[in-house]
N, CA and C atoms as a LAMMPS dump frame, in Angstrom:
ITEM: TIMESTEP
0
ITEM: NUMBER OF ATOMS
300
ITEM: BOX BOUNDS ff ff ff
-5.0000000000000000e+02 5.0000000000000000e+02
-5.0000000000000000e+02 5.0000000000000000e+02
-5.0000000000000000e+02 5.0000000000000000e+02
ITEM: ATOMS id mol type element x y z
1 1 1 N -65.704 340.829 -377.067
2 1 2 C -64.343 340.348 -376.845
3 1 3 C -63.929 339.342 -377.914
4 2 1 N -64.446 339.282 -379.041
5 2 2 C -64.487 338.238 -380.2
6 2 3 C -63.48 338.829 -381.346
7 3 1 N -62.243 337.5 -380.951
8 3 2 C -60.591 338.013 -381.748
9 3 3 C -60.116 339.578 -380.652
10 4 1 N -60.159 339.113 -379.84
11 4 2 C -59.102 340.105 -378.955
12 4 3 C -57.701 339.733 -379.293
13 5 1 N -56.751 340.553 -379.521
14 5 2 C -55.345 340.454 -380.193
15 5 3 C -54.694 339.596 -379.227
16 6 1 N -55.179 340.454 -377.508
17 6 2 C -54.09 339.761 -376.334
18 6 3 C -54.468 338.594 -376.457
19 7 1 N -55.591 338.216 -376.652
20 7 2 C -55.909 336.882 -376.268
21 7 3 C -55.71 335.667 -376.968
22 8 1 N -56.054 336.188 -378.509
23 8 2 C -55.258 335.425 -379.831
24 8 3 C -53.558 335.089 -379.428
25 9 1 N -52.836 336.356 -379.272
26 9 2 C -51.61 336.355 -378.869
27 9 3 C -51.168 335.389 -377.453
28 10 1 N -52.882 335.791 -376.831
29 10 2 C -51.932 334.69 -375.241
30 10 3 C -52.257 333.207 -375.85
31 11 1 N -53.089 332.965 -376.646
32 11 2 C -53.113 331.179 -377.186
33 11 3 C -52.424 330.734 -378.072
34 12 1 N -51.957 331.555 -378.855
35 12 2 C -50.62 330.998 -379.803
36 12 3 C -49.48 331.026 -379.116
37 13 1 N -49.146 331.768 -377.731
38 13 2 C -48.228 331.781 -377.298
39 13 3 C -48.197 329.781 -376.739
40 14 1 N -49.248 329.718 -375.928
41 14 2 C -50.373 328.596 -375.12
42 14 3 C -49.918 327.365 -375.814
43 15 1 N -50.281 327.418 -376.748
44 15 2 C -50.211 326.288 -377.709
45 15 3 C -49.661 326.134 -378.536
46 16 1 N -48.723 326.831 -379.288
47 16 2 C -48.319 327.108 -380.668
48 16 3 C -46.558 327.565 -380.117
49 17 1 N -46.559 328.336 -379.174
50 17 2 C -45.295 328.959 -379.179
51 17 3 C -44.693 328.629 -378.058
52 18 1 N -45.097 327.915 -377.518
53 18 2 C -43.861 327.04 -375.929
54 18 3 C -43.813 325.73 -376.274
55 19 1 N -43.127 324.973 -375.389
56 19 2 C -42.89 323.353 -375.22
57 19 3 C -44.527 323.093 -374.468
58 20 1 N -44.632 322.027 -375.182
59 20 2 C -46.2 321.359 -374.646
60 20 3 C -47.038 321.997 -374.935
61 21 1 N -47.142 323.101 -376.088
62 21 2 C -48.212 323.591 -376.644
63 21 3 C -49.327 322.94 -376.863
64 22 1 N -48.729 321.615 -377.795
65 22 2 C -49.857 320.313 -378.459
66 22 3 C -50.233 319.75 -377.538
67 23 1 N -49.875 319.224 -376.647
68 23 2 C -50.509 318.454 -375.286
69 23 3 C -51.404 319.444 -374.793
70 24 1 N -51.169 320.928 -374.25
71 24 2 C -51.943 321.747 -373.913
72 24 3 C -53.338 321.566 -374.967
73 25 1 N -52.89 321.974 -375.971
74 25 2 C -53.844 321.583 -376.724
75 25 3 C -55.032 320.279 -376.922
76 26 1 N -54.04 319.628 -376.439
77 26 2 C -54.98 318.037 -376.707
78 26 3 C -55.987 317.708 -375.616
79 27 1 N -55.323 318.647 -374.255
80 27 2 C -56.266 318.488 -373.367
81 27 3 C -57.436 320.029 -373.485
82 28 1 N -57.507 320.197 -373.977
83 28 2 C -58.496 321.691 -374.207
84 28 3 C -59.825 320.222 -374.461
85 29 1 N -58.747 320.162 -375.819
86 29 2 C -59.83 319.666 -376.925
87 29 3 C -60.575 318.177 -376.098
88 30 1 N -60.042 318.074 -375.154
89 30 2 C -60.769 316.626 -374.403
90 30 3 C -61.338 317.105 -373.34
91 31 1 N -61.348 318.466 -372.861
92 31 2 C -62.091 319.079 -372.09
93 31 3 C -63.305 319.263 -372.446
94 32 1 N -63.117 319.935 -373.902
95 32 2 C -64.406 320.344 -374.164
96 32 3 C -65.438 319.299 -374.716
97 33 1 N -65.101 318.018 -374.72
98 33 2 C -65.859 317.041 -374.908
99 33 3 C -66.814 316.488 -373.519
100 34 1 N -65.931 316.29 -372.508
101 34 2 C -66.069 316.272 -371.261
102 34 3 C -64.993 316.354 -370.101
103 35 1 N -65.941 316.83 -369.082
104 35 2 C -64.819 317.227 -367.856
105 35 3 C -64.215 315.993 -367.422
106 36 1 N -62.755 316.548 -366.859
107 36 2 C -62.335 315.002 -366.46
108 36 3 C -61.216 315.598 -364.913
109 37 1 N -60.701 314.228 -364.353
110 37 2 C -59.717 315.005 -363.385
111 37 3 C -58.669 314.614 -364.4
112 38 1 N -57.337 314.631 -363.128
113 38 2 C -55.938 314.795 -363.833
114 38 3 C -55.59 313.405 -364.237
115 39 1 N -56.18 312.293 -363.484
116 39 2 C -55.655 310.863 -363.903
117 39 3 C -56.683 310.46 -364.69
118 40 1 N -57.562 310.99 -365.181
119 40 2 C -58.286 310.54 -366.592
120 40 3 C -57.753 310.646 -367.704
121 41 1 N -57.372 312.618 -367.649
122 41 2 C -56.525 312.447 -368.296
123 41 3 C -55.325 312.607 -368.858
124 42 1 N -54.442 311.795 -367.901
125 42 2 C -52.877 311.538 -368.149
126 42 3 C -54.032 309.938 -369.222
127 43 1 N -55.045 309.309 -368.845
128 43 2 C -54.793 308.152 -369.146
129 43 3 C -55.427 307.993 -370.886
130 44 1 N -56.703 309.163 -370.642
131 44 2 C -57.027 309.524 -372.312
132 44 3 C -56.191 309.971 -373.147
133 45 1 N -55.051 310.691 -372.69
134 45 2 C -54.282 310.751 -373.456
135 45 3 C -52.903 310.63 -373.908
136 46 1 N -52.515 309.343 -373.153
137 46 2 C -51.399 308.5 -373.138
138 46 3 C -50.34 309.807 -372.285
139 47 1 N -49.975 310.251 -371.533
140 47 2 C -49.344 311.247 -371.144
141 47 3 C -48.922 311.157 -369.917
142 48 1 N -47.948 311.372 -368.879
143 48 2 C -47.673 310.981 -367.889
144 48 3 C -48.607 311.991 -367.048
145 49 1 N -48.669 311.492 -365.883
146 49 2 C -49.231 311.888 -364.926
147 49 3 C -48.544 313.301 -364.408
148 50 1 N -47.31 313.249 -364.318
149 50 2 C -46.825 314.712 -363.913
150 50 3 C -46.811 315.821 -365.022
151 51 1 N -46.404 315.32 -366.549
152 51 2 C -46.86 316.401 -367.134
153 51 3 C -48.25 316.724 -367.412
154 52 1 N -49.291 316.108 -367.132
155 52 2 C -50.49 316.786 -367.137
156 52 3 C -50.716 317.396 -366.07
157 53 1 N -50.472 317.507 -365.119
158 53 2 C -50.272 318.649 -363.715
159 53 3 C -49.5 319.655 -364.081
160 54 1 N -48.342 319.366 -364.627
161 54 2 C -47.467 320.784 -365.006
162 54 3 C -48.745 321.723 -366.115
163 55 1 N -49.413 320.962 -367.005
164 55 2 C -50.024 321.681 -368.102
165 55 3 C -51.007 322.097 -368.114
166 56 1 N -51.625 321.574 -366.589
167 56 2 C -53.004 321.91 -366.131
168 56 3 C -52.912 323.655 -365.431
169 57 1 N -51.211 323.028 -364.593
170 57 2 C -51.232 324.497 -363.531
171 57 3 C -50.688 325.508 -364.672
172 58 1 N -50.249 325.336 -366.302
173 58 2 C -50.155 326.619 -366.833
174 58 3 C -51.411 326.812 -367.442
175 59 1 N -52.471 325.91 -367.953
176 59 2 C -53.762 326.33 -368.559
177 59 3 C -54.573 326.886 -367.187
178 60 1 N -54.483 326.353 -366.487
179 60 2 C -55.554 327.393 -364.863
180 60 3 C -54.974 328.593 -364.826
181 61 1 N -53.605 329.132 -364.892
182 61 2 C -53.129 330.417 -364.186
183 61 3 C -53.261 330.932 -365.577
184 62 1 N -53.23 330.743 -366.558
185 62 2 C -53.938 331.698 -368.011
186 62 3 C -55.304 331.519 -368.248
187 63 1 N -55.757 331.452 -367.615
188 63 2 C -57.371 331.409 -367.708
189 63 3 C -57.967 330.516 -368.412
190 64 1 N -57.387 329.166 -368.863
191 64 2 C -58.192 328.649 -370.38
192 64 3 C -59.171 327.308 -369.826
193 65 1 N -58.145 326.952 -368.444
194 65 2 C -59.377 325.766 -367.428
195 65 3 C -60.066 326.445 -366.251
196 66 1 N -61.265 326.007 -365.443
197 66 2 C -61.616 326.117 -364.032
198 66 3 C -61.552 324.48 -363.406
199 67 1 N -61.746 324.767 -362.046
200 67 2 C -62.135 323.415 -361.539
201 67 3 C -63.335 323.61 -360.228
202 68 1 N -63.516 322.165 -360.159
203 68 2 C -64.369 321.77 -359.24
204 68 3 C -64.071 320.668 -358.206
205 69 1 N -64.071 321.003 -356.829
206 69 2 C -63.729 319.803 -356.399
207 69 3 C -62.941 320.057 -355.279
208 70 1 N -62.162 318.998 -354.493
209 70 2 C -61.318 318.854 -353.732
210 70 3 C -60.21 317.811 -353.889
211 71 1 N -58.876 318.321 -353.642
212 71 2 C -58.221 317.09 -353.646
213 71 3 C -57.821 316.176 -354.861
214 72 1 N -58.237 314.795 -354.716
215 72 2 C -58.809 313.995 -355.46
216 72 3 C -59.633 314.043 -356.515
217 73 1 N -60.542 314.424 -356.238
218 73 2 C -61.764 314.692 -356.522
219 73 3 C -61.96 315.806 -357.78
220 74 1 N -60.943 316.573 -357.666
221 74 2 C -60.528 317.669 -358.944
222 74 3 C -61.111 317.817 -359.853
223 75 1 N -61.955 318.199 -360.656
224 75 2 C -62.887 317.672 -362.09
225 75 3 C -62.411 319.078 -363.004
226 76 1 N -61.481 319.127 -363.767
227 76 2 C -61.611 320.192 -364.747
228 76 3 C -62.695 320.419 -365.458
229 77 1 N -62.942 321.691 -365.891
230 77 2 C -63.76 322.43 -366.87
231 77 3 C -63.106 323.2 -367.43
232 78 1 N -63.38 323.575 -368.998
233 78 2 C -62.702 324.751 -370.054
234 78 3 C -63.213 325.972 -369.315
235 79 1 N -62.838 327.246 -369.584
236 79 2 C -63.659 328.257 -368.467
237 79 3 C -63.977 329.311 -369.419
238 80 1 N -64.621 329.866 -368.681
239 80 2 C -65.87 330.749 -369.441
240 80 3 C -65.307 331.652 -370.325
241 81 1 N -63.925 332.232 -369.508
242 81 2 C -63.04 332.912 -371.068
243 81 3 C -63.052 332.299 -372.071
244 82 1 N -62.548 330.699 -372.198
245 82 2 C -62.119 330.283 -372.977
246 82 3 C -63.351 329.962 -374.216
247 83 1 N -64.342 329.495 -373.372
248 83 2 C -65.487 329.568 -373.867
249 83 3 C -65.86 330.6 -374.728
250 84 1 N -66.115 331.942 -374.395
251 84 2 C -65.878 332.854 -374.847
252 84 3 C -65.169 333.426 -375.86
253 85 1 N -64.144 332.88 -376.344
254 85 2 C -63.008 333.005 -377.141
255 85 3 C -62.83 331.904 -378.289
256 86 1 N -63.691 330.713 -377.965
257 86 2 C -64.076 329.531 -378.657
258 86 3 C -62.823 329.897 -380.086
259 87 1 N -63.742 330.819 -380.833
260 87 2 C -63.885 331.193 -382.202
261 87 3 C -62.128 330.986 -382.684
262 88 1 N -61.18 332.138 -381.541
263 88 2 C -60.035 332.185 -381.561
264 88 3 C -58.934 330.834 -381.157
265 89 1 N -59.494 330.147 -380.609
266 89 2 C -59.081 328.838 -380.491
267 89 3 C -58.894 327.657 -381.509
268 90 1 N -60.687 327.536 -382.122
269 90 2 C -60.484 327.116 -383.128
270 90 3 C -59.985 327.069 -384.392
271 91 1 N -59.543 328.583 -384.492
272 91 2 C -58.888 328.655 -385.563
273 91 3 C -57.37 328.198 -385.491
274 92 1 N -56.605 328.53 -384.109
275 92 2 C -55.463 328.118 -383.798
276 92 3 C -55.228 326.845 -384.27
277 93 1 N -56.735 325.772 -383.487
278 93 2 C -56.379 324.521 -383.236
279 93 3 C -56.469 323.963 -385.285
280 94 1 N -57.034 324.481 -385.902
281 94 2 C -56.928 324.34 -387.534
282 94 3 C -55.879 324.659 -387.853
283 95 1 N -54.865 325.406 -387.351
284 95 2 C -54.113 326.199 -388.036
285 95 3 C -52.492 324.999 -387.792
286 96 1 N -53.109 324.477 -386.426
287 96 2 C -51.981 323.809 -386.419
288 96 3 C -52.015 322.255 -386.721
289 97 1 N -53.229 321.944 -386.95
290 97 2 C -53.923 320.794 -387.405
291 97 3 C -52.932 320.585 -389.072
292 98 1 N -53.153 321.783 -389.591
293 98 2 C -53.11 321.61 -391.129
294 98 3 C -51.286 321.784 -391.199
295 99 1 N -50.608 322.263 -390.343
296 99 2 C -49.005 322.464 -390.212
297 99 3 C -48.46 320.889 -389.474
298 100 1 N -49.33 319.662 -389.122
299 100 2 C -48.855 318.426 -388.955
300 100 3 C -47.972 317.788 -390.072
């Protein structure tokens, strides 16, 4: 599944081609450092609290987070697609790194 078109296509859409792409983005990239809930990080990354819920519930329903937990308690993880797809990500996340 390494460079699947849909999937290239569903993360540039993700990140690159809607409003809050880069935030989407910023929380990938702080995911994959470590898991966190939603008020970690609204707070790692200066961001309000409601739009990181809005950006969480579009990265969960496209497959790119999982979670753990209840409630409160919520702990995101990057998910195994995304994992999976690493390769196609990173190139995105360069691609838009170098277009700052």
């Amino acid at each position: 599944m390494v460079n699947d078109p849909n999937t290239k296509r569903l993360m540039w859409f993700l990140f690159a081609g809607s409003r809050g792409g880069l935030s989407r983005l910023k929380i990938i990239t702080t995911l994959k450092e470590t898991p966190l809930n939603t008020n970690q990080l609204a707070k790692e990354l200066s961001l309000d609290y409601k739009a990181i819920q809005h950006h969480i519930k579009v990265l969960e329903k496209n497959n790119m987070i999982t979670k753990i937990g209840e409630k409160y308690g919520i702990t995101y993880f990057i998910s195994t697609f995304l994992e999976a797809n690493m390769e196609t990500f990173e190139e995105i996340e360069q691609k838009l790194d170098k277009s700052k």
